[in-house]
C-alpha positions as CSV (number, residue, x, y, z in Angstrom):
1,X,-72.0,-4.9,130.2
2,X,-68.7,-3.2,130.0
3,X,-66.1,-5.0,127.4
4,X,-62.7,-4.6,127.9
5,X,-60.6,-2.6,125.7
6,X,-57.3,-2.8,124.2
7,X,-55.2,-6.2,123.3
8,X,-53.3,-8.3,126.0
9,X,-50.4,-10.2,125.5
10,X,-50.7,-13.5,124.1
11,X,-49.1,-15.1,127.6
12,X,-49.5,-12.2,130.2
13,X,-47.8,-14.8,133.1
14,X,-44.9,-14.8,131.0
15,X,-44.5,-11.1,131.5
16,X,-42.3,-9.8,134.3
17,X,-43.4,-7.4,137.0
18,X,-39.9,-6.2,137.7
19,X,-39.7,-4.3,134.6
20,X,-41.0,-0.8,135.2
21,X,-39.1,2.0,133.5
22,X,-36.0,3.3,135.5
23,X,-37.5,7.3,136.2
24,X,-41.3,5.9,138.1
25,X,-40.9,6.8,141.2
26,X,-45.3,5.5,141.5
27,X,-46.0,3.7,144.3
28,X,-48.5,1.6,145.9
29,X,-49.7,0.9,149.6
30,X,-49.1,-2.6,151.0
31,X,-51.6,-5.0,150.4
32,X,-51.5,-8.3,152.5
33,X,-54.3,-11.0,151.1
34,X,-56.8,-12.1,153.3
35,X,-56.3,-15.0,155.2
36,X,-58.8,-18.2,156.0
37,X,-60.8,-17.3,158.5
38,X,-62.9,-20.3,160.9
39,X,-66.2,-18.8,161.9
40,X,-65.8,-19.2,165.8
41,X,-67.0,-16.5,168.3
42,X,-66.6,-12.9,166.7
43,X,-64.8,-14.4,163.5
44,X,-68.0,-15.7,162.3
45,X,-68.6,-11.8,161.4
46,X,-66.8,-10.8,158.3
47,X,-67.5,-6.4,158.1
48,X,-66.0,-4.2,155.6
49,X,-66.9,-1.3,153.3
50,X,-68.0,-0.8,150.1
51,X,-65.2,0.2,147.3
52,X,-66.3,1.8,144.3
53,X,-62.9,2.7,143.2
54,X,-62.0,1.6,140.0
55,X,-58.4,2.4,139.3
56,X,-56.8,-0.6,139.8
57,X,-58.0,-2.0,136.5
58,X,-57.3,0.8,134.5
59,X,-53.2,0.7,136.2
60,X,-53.6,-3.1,135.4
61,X,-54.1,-2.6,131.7
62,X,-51.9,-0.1,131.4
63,X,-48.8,-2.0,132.9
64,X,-50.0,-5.3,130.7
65,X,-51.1,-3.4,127.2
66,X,-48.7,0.0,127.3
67,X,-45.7,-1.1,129.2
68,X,-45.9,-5.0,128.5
69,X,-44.8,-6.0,132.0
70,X,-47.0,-7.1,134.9
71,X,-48.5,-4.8,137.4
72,X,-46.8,-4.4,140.6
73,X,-48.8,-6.9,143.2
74,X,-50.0,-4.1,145.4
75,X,-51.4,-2.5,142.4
76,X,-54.0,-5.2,141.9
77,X,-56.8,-4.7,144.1
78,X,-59.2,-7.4,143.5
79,X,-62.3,-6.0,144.1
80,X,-61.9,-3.0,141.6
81,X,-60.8,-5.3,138.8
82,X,-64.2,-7.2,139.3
83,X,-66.1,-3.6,139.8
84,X,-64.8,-1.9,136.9
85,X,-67.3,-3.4,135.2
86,X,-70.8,-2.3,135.0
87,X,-72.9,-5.7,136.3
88,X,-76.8,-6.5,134.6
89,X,-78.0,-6.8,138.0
90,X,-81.1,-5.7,138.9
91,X,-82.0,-2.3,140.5
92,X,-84.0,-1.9,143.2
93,X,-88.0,-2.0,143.2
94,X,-89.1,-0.3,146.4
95,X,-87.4,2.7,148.5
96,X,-83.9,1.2,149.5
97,X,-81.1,3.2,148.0
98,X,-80.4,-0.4,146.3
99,X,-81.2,-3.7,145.4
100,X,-79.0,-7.4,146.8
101,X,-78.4,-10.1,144.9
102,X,-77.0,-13.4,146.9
103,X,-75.7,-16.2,144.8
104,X,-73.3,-19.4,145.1
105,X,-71.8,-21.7,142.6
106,X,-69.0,-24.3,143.2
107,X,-65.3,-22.7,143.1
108,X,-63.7,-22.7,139.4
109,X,-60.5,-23.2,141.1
110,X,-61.1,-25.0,144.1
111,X,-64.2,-27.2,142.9
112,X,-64.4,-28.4,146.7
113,X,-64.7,-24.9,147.9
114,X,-67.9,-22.7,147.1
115,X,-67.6,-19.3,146.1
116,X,-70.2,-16.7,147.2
117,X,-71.6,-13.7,145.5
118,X,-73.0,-10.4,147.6
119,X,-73.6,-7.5,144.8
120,X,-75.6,-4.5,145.4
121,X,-77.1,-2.4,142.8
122,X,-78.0,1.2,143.4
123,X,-81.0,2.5,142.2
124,X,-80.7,4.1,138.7
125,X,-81.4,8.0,137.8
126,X,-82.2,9.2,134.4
127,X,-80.0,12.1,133.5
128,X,-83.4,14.5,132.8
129,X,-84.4,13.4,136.9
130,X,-80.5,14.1,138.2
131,X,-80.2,17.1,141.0
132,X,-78.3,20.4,140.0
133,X,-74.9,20.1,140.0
134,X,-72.0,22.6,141.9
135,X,-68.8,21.0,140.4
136,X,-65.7,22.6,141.7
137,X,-62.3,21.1,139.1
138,X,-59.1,21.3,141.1
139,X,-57.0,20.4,138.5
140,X,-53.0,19.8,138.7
141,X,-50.9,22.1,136.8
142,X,-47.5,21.5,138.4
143,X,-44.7,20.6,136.4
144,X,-45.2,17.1,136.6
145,X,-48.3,17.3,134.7
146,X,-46.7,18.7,131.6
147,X,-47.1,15.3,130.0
148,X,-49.0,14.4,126.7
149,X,-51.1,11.9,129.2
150,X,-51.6,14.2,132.1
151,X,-53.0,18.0,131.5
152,X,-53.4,17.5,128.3
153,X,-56.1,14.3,128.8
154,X,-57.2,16.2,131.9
155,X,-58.3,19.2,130.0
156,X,-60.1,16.4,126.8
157,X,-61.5,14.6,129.8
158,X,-63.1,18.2,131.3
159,X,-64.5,18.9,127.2
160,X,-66.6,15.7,127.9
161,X,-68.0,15.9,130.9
162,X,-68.8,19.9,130.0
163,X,-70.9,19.0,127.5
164,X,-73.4,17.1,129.8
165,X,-74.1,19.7,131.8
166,X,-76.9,22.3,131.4
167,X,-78.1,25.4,133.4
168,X,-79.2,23.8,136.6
169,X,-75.3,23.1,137.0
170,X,-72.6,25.2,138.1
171,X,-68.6,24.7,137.3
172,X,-65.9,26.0,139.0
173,X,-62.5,25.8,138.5
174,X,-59.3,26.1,140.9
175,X,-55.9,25.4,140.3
176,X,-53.0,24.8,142.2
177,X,-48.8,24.4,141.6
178,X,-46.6,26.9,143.5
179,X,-49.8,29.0,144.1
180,X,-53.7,28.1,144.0
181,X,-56.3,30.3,142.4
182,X,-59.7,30.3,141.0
183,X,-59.2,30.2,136.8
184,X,-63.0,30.0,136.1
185,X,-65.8,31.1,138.9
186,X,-69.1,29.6,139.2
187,X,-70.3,29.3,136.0
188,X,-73.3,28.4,134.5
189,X,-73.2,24.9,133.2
190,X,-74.6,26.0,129.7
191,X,-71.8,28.3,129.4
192,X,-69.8,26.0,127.5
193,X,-67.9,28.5,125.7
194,X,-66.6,30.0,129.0
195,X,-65.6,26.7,130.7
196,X,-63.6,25.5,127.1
197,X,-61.7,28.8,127.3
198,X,-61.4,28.1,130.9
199,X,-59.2,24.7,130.4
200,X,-57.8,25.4,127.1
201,X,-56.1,27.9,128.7
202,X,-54.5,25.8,131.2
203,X,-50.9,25.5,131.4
204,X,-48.7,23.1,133.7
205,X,-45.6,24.4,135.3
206,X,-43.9,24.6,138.9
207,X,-44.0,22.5,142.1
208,X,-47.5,20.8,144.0
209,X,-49.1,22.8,147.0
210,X,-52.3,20.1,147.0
211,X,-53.2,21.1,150.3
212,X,-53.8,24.9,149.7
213,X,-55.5,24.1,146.0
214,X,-58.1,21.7,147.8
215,X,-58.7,24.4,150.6
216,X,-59.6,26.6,148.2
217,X,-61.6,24.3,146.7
218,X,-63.8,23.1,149.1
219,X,-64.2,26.7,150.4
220,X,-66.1,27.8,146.6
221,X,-67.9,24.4,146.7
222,X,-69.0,25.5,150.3
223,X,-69.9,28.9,149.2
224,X,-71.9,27.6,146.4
225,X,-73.3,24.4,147.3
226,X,-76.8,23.3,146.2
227,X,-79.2,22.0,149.1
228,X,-80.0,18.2,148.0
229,X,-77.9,18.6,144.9
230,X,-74.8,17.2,143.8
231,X,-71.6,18.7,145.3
232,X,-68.6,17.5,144.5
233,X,-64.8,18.3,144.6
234,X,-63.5,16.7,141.3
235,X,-59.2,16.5,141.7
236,X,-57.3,16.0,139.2
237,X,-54.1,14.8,139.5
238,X,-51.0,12.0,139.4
239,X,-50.4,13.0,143.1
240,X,-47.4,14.4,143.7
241,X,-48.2,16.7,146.3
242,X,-44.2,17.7,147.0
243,X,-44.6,21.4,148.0
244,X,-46.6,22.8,151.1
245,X,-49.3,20.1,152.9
246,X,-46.9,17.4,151.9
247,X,-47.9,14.6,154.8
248,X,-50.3,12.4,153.5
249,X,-52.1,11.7,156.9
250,X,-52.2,15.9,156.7
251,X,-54.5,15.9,153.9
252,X,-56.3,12.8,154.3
253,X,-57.3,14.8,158.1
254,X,-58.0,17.9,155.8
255,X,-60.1,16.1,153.3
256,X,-62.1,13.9,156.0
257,X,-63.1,17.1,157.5
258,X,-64.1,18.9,154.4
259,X,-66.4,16.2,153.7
260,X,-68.4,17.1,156.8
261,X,-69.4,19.9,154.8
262,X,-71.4,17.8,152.4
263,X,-69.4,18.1,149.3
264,X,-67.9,14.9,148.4
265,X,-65.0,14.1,146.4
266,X,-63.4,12.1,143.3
267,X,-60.3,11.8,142.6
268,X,-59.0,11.3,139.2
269,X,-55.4,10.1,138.4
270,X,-53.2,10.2,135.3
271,X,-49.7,9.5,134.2
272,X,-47.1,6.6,134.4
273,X,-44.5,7.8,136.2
274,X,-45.4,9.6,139.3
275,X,-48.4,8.3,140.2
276,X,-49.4,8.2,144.3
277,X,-52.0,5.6,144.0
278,X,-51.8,5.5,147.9
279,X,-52.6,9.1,148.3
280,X,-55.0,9.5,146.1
281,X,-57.0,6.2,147.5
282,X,-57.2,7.5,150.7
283,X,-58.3,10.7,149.7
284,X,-61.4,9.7,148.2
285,X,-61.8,7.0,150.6
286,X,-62.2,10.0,153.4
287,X,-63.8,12.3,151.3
288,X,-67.0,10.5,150.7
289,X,-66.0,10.1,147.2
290,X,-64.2,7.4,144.5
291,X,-61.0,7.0,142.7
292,X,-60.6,6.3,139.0
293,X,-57.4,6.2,137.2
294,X,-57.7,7.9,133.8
295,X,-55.3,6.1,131.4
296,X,-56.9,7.3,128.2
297,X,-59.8,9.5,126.3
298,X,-61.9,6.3,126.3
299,X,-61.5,5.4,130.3
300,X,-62.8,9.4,130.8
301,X,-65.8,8.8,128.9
302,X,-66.5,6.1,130.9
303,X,-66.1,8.0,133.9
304,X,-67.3,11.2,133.5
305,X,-69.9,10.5,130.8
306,X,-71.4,6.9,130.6
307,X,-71.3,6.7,134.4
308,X,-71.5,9.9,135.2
309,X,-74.4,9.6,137.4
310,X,-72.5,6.4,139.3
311,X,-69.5,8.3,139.7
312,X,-70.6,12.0,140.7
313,X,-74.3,11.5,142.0
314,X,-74.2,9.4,145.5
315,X,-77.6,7.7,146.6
316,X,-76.1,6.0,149.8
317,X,-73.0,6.6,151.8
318,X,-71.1,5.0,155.3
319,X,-72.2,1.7,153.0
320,X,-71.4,-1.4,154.9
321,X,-71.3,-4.7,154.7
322,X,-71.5,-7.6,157.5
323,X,-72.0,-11.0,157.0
324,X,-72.2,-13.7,159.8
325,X,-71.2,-17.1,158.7
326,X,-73.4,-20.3,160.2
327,X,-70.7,-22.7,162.0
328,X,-73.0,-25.4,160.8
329,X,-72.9,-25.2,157.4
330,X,-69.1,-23.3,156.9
331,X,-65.9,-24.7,157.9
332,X,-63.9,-21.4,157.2
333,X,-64.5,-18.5,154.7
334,X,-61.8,-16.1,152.5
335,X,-62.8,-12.6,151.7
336,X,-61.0,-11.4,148.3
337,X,-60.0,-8.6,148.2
338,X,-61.1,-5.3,150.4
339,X,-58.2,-5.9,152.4
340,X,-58.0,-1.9,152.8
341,X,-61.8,-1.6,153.6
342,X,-62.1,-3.9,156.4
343,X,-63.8,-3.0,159.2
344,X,-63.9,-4.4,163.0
345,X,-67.4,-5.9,164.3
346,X,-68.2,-3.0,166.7
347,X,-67.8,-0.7,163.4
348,X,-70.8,-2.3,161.7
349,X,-73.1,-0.3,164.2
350,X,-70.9,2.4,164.6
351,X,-72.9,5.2,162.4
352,X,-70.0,7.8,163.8
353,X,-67.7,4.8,161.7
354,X,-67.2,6.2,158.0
355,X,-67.4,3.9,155.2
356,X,-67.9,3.7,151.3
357,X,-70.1,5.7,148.9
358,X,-73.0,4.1,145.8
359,X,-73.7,6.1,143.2
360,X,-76.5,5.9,140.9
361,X,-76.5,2.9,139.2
362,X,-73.5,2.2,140.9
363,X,-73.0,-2.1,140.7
364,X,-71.1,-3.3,143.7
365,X,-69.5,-6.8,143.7
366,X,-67.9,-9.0,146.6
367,X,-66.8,-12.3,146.5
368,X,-65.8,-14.9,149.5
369,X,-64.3,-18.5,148.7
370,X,-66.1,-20.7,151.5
371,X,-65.0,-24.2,152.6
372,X,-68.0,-26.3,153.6
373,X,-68.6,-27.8,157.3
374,X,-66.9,-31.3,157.0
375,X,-63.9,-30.0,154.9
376,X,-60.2,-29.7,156.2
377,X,-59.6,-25.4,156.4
378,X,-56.4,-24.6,154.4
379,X,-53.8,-24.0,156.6
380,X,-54.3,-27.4,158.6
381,X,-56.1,-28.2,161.8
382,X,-55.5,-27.6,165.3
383,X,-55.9,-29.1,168.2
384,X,-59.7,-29.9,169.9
385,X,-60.5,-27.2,172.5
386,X,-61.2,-28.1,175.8
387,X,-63.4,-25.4,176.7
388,X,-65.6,-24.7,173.5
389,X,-68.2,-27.1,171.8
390,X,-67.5,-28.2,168.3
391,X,-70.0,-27.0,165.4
392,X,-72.7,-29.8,164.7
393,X,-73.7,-30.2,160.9
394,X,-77.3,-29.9,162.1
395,X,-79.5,-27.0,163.1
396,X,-80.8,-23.9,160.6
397,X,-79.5,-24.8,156.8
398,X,-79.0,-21.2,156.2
399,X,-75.1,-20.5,155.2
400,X,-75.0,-16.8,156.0
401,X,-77.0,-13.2,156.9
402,X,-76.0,-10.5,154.9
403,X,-76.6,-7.3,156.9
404,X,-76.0,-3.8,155.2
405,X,-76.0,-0.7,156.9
406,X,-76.2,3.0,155.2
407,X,-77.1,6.5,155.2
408,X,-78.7,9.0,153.3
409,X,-76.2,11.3,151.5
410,X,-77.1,14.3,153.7
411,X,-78.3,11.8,156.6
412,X,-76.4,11.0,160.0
413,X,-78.7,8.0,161.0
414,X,-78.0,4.6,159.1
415,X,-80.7,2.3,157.9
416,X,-79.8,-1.6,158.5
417,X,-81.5,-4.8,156.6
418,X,-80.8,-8.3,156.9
419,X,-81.1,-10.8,154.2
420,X,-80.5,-15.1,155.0
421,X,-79.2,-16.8,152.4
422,X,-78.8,-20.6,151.6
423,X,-76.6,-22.1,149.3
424,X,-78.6,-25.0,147.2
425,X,-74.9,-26.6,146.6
426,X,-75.4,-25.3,142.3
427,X,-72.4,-26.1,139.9
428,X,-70.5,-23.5,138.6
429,X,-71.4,-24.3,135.0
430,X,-75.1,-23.5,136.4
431,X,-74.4,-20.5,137.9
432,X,-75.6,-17.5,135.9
433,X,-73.3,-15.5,133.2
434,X,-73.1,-12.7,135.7
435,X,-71.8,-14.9,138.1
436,X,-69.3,-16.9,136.0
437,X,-67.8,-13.5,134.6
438,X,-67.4,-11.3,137.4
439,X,-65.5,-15.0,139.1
440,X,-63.0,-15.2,135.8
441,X,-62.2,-11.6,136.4
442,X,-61.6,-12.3,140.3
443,X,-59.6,-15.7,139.3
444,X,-57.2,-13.3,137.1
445,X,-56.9,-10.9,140.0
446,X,-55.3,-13.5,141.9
447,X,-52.8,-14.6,138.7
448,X,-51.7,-11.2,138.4
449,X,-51.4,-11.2,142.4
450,X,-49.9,-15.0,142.1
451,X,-51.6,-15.3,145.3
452,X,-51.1,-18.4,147.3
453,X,-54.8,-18.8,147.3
454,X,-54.6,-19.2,143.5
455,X,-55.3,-23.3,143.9
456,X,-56.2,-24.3,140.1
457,X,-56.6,-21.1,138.8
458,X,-55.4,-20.8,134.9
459,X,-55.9,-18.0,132.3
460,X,-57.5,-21.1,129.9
461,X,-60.5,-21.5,132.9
């Protein structure tokens, strides 16, 4: 498992989110919580994507540990703080693209509720056993990035992941500021002393033209791309696209389409000050790809080298998630987090519907708070309906069905299982350490948040 790194302050609630330094102009997307949600008709169907994306923890740490303040709320997206860290679950035995692991435990912070676990784990490729790589860098080098944390980590971050590649592979580089062009052409990925000369001689300076610099990019991942491989548009970026394709629904269109080609994308952000988290998101969230924010040396390693296979090598994509809540046994239901990756009903069986990527290895982690049948929903009651029959406590003892839907990375027809679960009504204390951690790290999320939902929740839990 993943430790975190770095030291927090002593009483983080104490800090004060209103305290970013005068010249960030970063911003972050609205993020609305979830709401309580009574499992009647079509509402007992809870659909969303998979999220992969791990930047929110990264921006977390760097608000609390660098800049002593709290993170903005809509920079603390739950579901990456919980899936920043690589989970012990198991991987899959048989064919599926990756293994489910159900699991429920009492609610540390609302010991009436329960709290449900769904986690996937994607099947796990040894390096030696990987496809050939085509890598395409389109890396950044505006003006803006002229910062010790931006180009320069950018071009460390590139040393590292160079050095795992090897002759099946094939680097490519494209830049992009007032003008895009191609600074290293497909190279061999044992050429390492061409690809180092390649970024140590990159240089930041003038204004963003994003949209021409990932053109260009996708066109020499096109031209190159490796039947069954991995293809992949890596940008690298704080997102200031303020020169040429400038609207962001512009280049999310330009991206989605791109990734109709079958080269996928990650975006990579860096800096403090002038970060589109928002952009970026959505990019990779169209692209068929991920988003990580690089805050230091250690976070790139982490990225690019002890999960490289997670974050570069997809073994499932249009990943989603529906689970149909039993009136009989739940009163109401929370999601947390994936507020941006919900989905409606219809889109579950949709396979024309895009959704989220696993990698190899990839861990995915989602969490509902459920309030039992019997118990008062928060929010308060309504009045009896005249026209509908109440839920009885009686019938099948089965709390949920889990159904997952997915392609193949190159496929266009998605594969669906279902899985029943039943909660046995176990303690939290009994729950196992995989469990108990990844619901600590969700509990923080909604401190940092100070969600309403919060009930009990305390840092000394």
């Amino acid at each position: 498992m993943v430790t975190v790194t770095g030291t927090l302050p002593a009483d983080i609630l104490s800090l004060k989110e209103t305290s970013p330094p005068e010249s960030t102009s970063e911003t972050f997307a609205p993020l609305p919580e979830n709401p309580w949600t009574r499992p009647v008709g079509e509402a007992a169907l809870s659909t969303f994507s998979v999220d992969v994306d791990t930047a929110s923890y990264s921006i977390v740490r760097r608000c609390l540990v660098e800049q002593g303040r709290l993170p903005p709320r809509d920079a603390v997206r739950l579901e990456e703080l919980v899936n920043w860290f690589d989970w012990d679950y198991a991987p899959p035995a048989g064919a599926d693209p990756f293994a489910v692991h159900l699991e429920a435990a009492a609610c540390p912070w609302e010991p009436a509720h329960r709290l449900v676990r769904v986690a996937l784990k994607g099947r796990v490729v040894e390096e030696a056993e990987r496809p050939a790589a085509n890598l395409v860098f389109l890396l950044d080098v505006s003006g803006s990035m002229d910062q010790p944390n931006k180009l320069p980590l950018v071009q460390r971050s590139l040393e590292l992941l160079a050095g795992r590649l090897d002759a099946r592979d094939r680097v490519s580089i494209v830049v992009y500021a007032g003008a895009s062009g191609l600074v290293l052409p497909p190279t061999r990925g044992d050429d390492r002393a061409a690809i180092r000369a390649a970024v140590a001689n990159l240089r930041a300076g003038g204004s963003t033209n994003g949209g021409a610099g990932i053109e260009l990019a996708y066109r020499i991942a096109e031209e190159n791309l490796i039947p069954g491989g991995i293809n992949r548009v890596l940008l690298a970026t704080d997102g200031d696209f303020n020169v040429g394709v400038t609207d962001p629904a512009a280049l999310v269109s330009l991206v989605e389409e791109k990734a109709k080609s079958k080269v996928f994308l990650t975006a990579l952000g860096f800096g403090m000050d002038n970060l589109k988290d928002a952009t970026l998101e959505r990019l990779a969230d169209r692209g068929n790809g991920n988003y990580a924010y690089v805050d230091d040396l250690a976070e790139a390693r982490k990225v690019l080298v002890e999960q490289g296979m997670s974050t570069l090598h997809a073994i499932a994509k249009d990943v989603k998630i529906q689970v149909e809540w039993n009136p009989a046994q739940v009163a109401g239901y929370r999601l947390l987090g994936y507020e941006n990756r919900l989905l409606a009903a219809q889109d579950f069986a949709d396979d024309a519907k895009d959704a989220g990527e696993i990698g190899a290895g990839h861990s995915v982690t989602a969490f509902y708070e459920v309030v039992p049948f019997g118990r008062e929903v928060p929010g308060g009651a309504v009045d009896g309906l005249r026209y509908q029959r109440p839920a009885e406590g009686t019938g099948s003892l089965e709390t949920l069905t889990v159904k997952l839907r997915w392609k193949e990375p190159e496929g266009e027809a998605s594969t669906l299982r279902e899985i029943p679960f039943v909660d046995a009504g176990g303690s939290f204390d009994g729950a196992s350490g995989e469990f108990r951690f990844a619901a600590a790290v969700a509990e923080w999320a909604l401190l940092l948040r100070g969600s309403r939902f919060a009930g009990s929740a305390s840092l000394d839990a």
